[in-house]
N, CA, C and O atoms as a GROMACS GRO file, in nm:
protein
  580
    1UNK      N    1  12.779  11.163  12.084
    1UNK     CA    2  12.733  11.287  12.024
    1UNK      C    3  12.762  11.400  12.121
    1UNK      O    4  12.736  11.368  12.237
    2UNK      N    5  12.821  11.550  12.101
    2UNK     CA    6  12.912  11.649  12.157
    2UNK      C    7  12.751  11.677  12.226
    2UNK      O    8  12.647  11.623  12.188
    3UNK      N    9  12.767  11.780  12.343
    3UNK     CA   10  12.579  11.851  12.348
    3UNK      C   11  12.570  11.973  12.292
    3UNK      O   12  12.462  12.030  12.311
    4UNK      N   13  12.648  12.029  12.231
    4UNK     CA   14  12.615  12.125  12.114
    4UNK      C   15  12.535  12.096  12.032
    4UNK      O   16  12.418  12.135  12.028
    5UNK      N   17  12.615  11.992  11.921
    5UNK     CA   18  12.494  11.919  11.833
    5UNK      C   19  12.366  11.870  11.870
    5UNK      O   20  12.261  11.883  11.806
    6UNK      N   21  12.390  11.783  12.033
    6UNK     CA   22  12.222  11.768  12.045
    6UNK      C   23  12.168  11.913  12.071
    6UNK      O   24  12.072  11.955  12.007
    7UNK      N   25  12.205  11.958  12.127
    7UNK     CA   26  12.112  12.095  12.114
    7UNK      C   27  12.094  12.153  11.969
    7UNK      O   28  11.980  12.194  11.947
    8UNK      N   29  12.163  12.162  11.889
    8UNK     CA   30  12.149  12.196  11.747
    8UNK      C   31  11.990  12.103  11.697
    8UNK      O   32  11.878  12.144  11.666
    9UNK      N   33  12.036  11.995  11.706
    9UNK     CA   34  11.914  11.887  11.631
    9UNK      C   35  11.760  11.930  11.690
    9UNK      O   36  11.657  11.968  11.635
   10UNK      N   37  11.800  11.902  11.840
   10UNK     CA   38  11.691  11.911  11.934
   10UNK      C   39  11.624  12.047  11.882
   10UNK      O   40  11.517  12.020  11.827
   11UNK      N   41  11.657  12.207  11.881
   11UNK     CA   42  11.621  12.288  11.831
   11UNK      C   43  11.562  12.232  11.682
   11UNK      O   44  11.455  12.284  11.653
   12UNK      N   45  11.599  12.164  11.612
   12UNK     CA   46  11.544  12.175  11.456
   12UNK      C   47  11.415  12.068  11.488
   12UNK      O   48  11.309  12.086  11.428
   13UNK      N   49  11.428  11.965  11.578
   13UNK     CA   50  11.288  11.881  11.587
   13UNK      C   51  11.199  11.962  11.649
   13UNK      O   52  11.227  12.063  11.714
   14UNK      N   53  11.087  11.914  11.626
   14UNK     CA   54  10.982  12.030  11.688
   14UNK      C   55  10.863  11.857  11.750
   14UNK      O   56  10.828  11.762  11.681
   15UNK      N   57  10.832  11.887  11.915
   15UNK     CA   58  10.734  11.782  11.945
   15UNK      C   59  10.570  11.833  12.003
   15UNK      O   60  10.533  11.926  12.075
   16UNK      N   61  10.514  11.746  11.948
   16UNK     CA   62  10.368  11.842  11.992
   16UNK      C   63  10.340  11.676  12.105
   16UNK      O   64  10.326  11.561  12.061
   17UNK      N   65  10.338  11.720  12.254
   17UNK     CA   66  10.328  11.565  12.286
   17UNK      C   67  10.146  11.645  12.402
   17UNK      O   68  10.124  11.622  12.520
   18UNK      N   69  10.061  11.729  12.309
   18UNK     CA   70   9.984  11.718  12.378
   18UNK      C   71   9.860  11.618  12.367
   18UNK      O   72   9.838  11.589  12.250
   19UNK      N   73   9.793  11.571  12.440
   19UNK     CA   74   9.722  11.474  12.437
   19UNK      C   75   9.601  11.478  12.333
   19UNK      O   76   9.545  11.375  12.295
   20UNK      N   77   9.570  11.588  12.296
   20UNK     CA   78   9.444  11.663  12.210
   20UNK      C   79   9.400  11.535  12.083
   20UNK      O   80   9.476  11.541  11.987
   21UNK      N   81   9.338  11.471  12.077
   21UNK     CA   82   9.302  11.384  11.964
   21UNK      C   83   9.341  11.268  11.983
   21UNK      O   84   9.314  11.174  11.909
   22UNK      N   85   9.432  11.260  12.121
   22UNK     CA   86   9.501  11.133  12.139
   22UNK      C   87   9.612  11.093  12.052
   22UNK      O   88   9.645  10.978  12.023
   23UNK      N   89   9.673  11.221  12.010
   23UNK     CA   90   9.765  11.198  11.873
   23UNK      C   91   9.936  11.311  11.980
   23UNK      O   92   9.936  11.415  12.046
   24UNK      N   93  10.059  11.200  11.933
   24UNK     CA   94  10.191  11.288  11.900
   24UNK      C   95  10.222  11.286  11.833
   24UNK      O   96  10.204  11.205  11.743
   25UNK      N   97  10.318  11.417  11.842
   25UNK     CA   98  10.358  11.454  11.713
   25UNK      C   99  10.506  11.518  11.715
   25UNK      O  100  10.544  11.601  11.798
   26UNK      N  101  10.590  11.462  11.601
   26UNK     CA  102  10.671  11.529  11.629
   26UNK      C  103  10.738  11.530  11.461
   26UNK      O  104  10.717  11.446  11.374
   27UNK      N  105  10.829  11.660  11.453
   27UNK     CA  106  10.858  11.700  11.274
   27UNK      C  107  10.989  11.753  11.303
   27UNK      O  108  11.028  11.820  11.399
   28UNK      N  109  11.073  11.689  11.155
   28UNK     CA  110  11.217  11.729  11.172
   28UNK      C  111  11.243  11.774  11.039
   28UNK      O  112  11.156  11.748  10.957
   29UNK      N  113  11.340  11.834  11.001
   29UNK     CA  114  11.443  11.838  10.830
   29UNK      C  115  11.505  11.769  10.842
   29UNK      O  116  11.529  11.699  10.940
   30UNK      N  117  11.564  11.774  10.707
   30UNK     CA  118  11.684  11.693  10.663
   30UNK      C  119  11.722  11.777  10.534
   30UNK      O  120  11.652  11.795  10.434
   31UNK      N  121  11.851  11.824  10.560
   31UNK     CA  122  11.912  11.828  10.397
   31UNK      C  123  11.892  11.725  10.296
   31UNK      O  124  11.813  11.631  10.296
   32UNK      N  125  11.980  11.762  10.206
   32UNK     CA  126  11.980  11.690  10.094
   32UNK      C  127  12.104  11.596  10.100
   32UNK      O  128  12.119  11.509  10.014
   33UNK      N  129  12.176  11.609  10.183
   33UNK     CA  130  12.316  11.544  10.206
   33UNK      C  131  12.311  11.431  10.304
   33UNK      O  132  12.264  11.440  10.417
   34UNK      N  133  12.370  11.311  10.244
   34UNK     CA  134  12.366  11.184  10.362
   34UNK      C  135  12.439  11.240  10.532
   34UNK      O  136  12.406  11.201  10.644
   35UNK      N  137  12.497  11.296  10.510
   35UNK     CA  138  12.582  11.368  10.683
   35UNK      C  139  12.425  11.418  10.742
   35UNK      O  140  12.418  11.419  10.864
   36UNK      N  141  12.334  11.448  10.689
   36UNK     CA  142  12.208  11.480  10.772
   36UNK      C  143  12.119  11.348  10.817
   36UNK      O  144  11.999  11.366  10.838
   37UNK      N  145  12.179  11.209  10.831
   37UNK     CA  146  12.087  11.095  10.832
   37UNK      C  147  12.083  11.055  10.957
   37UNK      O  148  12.001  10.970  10.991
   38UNK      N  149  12.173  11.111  11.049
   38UNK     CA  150  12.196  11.113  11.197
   38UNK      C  151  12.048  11.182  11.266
   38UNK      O  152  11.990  11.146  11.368
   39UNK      N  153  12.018  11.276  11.184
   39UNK     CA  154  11.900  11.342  11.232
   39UNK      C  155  11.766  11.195  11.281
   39UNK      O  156  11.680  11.189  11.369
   40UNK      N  157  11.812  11.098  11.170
   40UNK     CA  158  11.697  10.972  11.230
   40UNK      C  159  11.662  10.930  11.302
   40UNK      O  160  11.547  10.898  11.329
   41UNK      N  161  11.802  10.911  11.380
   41UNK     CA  162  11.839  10.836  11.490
   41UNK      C  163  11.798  10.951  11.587
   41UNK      O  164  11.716  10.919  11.673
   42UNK      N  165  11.840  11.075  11.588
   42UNK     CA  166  11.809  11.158  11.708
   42UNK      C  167  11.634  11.153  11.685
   42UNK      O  168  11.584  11.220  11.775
   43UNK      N  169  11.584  11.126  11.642
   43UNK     CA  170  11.436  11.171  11.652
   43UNK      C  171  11.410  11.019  11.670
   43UNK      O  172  11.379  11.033  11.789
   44UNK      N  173  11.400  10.919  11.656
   44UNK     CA  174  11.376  10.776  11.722
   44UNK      C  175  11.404  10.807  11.842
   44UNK      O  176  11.302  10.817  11.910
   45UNK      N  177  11.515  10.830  11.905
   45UNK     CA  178  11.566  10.844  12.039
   45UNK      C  179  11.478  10.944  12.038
   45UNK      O  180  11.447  10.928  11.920
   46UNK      N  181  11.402  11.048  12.077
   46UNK     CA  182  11.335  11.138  12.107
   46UNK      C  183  11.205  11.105  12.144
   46UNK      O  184  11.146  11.140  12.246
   47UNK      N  185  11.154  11.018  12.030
   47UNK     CA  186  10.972  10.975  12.052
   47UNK      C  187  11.004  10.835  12.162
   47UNK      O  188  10.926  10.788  12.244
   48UNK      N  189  11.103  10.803  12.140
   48UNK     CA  190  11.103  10.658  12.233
   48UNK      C  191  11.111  10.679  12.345
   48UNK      O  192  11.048  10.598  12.414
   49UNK      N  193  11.190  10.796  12.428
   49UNK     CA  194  11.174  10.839  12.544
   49UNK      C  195  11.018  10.907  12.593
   49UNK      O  196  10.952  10.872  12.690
   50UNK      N  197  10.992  10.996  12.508
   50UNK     CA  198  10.828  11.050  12.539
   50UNK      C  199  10.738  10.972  12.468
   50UNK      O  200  10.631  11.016  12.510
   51UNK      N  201  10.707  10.867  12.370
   51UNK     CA  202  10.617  10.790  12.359
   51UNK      C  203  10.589  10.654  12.423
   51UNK      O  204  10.471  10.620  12.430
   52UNK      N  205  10.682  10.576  12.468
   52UNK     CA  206  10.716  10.496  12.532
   52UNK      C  207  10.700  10.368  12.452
   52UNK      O  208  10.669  10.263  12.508
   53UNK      N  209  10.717  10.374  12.346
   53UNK     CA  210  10.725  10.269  12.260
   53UNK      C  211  10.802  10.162  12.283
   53UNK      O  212  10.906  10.206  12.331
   54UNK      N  213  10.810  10.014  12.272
   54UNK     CA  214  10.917   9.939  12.247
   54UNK      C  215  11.062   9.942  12.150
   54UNK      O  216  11.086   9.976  12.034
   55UNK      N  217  11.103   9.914  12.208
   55UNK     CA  218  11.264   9.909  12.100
   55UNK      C  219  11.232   9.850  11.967
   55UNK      O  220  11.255   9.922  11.869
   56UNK      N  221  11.186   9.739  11.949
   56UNK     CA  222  11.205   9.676  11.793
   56UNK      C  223  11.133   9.734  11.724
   56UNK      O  224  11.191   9.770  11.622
   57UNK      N  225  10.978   9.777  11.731
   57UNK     CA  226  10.940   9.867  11.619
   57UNK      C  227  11.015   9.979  11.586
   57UNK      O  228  11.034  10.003  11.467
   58UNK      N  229  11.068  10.066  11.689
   58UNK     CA  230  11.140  10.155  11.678
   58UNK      C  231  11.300  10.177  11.568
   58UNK      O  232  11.351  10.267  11.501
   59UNK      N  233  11.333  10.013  11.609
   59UNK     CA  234  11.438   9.972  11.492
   59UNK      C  235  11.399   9.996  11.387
   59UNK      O  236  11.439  10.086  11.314
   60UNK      N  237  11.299   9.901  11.362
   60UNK     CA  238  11.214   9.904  11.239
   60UNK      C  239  11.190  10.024  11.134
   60UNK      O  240  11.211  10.036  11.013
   61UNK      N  241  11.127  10.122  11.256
   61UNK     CA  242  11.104  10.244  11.131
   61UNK      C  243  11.247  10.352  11.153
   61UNK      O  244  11.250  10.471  11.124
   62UNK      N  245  11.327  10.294  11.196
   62UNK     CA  246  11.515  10.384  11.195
   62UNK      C  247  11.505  10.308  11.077
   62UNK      O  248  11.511  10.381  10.978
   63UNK      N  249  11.492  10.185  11.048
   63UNK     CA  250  11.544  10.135  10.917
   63UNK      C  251  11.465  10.139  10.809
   63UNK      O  252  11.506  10.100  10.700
   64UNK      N  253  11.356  10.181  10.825
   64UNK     CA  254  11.293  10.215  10.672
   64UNK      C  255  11.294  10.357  10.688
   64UNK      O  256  11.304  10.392  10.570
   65UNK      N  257  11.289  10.462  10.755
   65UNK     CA  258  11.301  10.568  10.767
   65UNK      C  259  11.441  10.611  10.656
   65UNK      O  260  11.448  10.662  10.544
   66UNK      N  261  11.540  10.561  10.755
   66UNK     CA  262  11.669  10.576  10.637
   66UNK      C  263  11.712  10.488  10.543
   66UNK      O  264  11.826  10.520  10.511
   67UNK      N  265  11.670  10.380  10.477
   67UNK     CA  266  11.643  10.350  10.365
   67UNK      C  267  11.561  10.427  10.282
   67UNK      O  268  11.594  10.429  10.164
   68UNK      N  269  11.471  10.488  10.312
   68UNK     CA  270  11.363  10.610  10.192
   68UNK      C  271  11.468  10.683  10.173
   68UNK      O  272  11.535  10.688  10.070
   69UNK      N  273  11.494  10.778  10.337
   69UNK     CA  274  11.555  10.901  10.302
   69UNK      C  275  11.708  10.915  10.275
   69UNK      O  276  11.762  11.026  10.280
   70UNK      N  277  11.784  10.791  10.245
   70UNK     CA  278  11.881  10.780  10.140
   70UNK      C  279  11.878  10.773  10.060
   70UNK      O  280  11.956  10.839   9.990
   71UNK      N  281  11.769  10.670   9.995
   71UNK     CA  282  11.756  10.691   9.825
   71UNK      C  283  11.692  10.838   9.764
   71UNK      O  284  11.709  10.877   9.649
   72UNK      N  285  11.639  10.886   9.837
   72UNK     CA  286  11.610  11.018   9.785
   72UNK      C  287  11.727  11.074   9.807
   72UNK      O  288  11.772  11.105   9.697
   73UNK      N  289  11.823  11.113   9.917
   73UNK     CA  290  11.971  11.201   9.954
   73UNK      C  291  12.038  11.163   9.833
   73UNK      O  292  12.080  11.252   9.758
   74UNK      N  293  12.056  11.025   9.799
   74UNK     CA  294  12.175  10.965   9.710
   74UNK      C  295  12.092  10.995   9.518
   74UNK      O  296  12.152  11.029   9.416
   75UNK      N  297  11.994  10.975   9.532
   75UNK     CA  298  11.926  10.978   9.360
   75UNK      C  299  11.877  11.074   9.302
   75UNK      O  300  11.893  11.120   9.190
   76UNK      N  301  11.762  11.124   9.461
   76UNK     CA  302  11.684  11.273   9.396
   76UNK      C  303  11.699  11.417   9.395
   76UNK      O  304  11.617  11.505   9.368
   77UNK      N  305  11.864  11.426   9.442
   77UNK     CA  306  11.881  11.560   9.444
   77UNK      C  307  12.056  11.573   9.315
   77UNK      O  308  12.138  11.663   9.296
   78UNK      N  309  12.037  11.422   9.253
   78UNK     CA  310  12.152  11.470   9.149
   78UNK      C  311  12.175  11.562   9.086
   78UNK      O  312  12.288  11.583   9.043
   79UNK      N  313  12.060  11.654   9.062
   79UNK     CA  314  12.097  11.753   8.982
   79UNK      C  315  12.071  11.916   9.026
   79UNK      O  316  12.098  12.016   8.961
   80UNK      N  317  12.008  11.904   9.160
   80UNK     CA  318  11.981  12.035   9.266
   80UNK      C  319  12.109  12.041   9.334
   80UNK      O  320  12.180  11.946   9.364
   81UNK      N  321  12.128  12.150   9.352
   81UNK     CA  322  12.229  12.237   9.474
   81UNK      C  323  12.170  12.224   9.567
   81UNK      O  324  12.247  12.191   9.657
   82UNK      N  325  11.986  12.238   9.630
   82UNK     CA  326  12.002  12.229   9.758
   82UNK      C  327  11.857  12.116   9.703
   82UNK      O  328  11.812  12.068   9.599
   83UNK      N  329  11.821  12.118   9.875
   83UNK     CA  330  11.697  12.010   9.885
   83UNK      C  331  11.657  12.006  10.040
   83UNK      O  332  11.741  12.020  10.128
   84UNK      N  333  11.565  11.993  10.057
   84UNK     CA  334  11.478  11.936  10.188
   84UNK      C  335  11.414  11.870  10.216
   84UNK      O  336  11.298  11.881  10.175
   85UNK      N  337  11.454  11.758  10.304
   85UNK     CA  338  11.324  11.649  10.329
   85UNK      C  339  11.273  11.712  10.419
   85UNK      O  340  11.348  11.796  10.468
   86UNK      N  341  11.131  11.702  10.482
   86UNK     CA  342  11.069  11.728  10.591
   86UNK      C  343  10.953  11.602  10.644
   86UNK      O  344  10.855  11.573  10.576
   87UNK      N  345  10.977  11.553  10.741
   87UNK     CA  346  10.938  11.437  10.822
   87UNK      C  347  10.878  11.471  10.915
   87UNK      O  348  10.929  11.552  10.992
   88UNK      N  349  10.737  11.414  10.939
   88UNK     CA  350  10.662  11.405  11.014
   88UNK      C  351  10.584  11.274  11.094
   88UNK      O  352  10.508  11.196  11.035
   89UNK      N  353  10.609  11.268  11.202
   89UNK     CA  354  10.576  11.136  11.275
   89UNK      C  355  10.474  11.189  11.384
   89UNK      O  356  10.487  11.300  11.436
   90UNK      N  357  10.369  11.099  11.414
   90UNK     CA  358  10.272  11.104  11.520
   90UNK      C  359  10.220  10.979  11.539
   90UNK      O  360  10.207  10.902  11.444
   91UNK      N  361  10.194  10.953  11.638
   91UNK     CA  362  10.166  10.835  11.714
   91UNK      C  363  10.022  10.852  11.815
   91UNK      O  364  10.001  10.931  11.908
   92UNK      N  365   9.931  10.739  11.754
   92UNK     CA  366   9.791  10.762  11.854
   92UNK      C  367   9.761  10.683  11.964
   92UNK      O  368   9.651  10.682  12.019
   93UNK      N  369   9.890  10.595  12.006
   93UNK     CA  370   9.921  10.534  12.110
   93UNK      C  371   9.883  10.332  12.040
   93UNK      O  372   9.893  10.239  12.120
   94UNK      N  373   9.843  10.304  11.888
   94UNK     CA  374   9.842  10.217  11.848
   94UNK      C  375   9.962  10.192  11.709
   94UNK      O  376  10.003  10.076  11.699
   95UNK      N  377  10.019  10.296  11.604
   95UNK     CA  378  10.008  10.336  11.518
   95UNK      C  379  10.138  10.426  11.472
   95UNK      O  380  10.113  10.543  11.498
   96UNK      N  381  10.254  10.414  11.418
   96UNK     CA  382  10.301  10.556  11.354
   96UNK      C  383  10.248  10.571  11.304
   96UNK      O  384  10.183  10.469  11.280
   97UNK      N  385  10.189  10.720  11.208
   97UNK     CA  386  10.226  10.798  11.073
   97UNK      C  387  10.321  10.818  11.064
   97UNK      O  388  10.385  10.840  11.166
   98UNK      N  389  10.386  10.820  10.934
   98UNK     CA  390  10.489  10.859  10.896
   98UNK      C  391  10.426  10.969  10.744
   98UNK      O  392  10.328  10.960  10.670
   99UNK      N  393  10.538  11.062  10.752
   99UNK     CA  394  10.472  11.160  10.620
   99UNK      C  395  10.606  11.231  10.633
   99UNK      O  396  10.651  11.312  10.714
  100UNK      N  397  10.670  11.149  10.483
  100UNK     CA  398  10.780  11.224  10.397
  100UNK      C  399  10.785  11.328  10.278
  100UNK      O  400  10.778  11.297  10.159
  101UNK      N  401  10.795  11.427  10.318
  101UNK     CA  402  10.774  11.524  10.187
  101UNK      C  403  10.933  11.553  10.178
  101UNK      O  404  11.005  11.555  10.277
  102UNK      N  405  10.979  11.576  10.048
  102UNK     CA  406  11.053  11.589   9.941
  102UNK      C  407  11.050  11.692   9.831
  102UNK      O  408  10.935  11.698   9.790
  103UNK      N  409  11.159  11.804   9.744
  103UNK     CA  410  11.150  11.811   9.687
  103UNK      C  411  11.269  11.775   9.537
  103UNK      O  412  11.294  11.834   9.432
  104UNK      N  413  11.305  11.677   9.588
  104UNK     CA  414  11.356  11.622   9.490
  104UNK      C  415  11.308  11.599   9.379
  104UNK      O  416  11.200  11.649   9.346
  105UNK      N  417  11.387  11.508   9.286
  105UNK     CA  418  11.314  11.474   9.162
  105UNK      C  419  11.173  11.388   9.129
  105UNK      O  420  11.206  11.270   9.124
  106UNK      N  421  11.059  11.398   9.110
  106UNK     CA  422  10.946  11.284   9.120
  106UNK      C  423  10.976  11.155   9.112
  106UNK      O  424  11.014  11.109   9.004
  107UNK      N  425  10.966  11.087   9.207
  107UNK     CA  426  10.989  10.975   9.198
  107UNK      C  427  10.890  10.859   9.310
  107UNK      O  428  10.897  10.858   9.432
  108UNK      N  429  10.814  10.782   9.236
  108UNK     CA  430  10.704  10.700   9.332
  108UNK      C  431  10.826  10.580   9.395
  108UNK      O  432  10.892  10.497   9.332
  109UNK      N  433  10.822  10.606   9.518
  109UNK     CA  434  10.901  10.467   9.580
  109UNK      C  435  10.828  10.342   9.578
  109UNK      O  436  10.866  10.225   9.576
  110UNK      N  437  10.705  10.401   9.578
  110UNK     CA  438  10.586  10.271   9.573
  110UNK      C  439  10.654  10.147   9.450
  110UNK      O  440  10.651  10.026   9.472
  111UNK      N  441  10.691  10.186   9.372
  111UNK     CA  442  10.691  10.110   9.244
  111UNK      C  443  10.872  10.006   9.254
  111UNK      O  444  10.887   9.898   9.196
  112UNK      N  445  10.949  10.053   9.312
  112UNK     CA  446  11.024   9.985   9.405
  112UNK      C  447  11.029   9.859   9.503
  112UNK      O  448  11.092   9.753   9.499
  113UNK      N  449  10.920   9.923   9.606
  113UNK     CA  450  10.870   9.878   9.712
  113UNK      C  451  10.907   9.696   9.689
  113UNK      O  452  10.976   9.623   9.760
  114UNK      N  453  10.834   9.666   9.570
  114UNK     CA  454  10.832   9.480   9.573
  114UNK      C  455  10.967   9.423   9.568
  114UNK      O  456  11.014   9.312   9.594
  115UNK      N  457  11.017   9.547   9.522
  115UNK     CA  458  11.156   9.488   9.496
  115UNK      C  459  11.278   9.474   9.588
  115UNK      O  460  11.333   9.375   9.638
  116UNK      N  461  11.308   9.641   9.596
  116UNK     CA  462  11.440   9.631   9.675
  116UNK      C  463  11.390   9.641   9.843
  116UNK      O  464  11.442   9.580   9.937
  117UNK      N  465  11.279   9.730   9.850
  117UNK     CA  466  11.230   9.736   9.991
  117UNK      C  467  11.088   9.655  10.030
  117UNK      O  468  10.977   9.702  10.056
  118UNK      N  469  11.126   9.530  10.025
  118UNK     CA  470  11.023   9.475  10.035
  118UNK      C  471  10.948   9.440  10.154
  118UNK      O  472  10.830   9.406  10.151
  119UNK      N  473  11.040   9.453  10.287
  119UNK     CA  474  11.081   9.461  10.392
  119UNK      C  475  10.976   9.600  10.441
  119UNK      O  476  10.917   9.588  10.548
  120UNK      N  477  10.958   9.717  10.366
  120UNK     CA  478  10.879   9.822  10.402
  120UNK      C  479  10.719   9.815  10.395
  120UNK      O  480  10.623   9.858  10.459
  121UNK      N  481  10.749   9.724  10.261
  121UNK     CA  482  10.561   9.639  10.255
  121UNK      C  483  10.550   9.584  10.366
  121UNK      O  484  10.468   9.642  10.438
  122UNK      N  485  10.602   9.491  10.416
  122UNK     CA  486  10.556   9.376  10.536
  122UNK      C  487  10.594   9.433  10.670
  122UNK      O  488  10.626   9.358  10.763
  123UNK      N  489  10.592   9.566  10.682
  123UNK     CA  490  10.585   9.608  10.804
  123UNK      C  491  10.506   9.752  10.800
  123UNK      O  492  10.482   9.808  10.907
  124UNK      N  493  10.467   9.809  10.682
  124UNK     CA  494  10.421   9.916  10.713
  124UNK      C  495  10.242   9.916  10.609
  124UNK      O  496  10.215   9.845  10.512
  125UNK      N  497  10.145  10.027  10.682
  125UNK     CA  498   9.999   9.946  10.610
  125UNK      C  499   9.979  10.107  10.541
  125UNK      O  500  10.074  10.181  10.567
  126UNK      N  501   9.870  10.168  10.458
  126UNK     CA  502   9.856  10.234  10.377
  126UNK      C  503   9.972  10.347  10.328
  126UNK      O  504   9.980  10.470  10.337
  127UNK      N  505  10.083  10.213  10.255
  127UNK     CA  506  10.132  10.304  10.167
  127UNK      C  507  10.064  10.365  10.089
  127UNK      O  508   9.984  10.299  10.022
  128UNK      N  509  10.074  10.535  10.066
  128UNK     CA  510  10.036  10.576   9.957
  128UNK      C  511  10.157  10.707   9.891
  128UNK      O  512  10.238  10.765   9.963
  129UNK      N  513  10.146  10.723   9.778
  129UNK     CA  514  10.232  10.831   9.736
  129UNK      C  515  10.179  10.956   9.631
  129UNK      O  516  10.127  10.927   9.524
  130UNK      N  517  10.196  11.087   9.671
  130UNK     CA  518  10.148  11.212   9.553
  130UNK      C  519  10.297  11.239   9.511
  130UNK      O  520  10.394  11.211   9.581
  131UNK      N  521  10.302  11.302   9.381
  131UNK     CA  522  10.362  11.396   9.362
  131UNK      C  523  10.282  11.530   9.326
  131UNK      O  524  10.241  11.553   9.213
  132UNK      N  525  10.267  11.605   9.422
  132UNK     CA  526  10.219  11.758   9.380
  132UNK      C  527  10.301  11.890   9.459
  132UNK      O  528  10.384  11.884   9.550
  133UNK      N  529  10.252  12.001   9.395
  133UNK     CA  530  10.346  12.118   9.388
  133UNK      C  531  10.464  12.099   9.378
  133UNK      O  532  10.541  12.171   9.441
  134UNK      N  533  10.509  12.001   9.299
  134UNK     CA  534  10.659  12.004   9.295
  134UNK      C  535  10.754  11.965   9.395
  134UNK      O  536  10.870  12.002   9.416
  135UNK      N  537  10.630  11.827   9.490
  135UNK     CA  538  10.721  11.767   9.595
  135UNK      C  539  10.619  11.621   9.599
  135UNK      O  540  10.500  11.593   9.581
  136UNK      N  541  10.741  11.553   9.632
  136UNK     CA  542  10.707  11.411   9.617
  136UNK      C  543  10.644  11.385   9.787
  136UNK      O  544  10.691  11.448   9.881
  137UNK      N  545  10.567  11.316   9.797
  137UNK     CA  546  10.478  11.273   9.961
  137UNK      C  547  10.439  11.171   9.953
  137UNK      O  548  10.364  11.136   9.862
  138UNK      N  549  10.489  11.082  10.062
  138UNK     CA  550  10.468  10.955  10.114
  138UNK      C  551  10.411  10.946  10.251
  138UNK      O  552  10.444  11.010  10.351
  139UNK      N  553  10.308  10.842  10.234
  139UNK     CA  554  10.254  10.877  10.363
  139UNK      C  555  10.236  10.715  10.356
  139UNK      O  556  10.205  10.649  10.256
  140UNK      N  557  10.276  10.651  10.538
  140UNK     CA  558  10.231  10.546  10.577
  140UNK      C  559  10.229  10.495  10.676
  140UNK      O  560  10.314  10.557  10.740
  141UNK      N  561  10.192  10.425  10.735
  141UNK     CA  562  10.175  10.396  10.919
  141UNK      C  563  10.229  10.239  10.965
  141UNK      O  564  10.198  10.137  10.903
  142UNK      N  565  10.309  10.241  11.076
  142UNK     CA  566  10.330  10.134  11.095
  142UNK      C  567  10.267  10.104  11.239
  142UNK      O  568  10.241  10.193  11.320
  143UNK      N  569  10.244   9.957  11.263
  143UNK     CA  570  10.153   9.920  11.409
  143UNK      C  571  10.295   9.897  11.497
  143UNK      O  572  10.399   9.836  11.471
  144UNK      N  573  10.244   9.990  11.637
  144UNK     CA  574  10.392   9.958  11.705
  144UNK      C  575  10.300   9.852  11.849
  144UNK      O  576  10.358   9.774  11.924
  145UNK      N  577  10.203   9.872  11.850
  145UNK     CA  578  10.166   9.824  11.959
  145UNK      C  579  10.036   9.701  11.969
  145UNK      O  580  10.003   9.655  12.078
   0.00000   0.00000   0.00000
């Protein structure tokens, strides 16, 4: 990766790594276009250096991270010109959150889940999903520690 672009990305992530609640935090975009899925990987690499997490959970949520936020890039913006995911991760030193907002087309991934990502059940604990104001939100936590 050139260090233009990381500086590009790095500017668009934003990290809150103060100790206050015992919670980090850190929030990125994403277009609507798969060429923005690189953004995943730079923000894994980001919390893994300042959270100090292990590698394999870390795999873990690179790979359900971009499994969600492809099927939304590839399904829920068929018929929009533009779109924004916005991702939010924090860690209380036991725990991701994860919290995907969307405004793509409504769509519950939950109802999926048994099927194609089943793999996201057996690693991650209160899935839940809204659709309101006209954006789809997923919220769920995985145990890294």
């Amino acid at each position: 990766m050139n260090t233009s672009k990381q500086r590009l990305l790095f500017n668009e992530g934003k990290t809150n790594n103060s100790m206050s609640n015992q919670q980090q935090k850190y929030q990125f975009t994403l277009g609507k276009t798969i060429a923005d899925i690189d953004k995943i990987q730079f923000a894994i690499d980001t919390i893994a250096a300042s959270w100090k997490i292990d590698e394999k959970p870390l795999f873990h949520l690179n790979l359900i991270l971009e499994e969600l936020i492809s099927n939304t890039m590839v399904y829920g913006y068929i018929d929009k010109s533009q779109g924004q995911i916005a991702v939010e991760l924090s860690f209380d030193g036991a725990y991701i959150a994860v919290e995907i907002k969307d405004d793509a087309v409504e769509f519950d991934p939950t109802e999926m889940l048994a099927v194609q990502l089943e793999f996201v059940q057996r690693l991650c604990e209160d899935i839940q999903y809204k659709y309101r104001n006209q954006k789809n939100e997923l919220r769920f936590r995985m145990k890294v520690k």
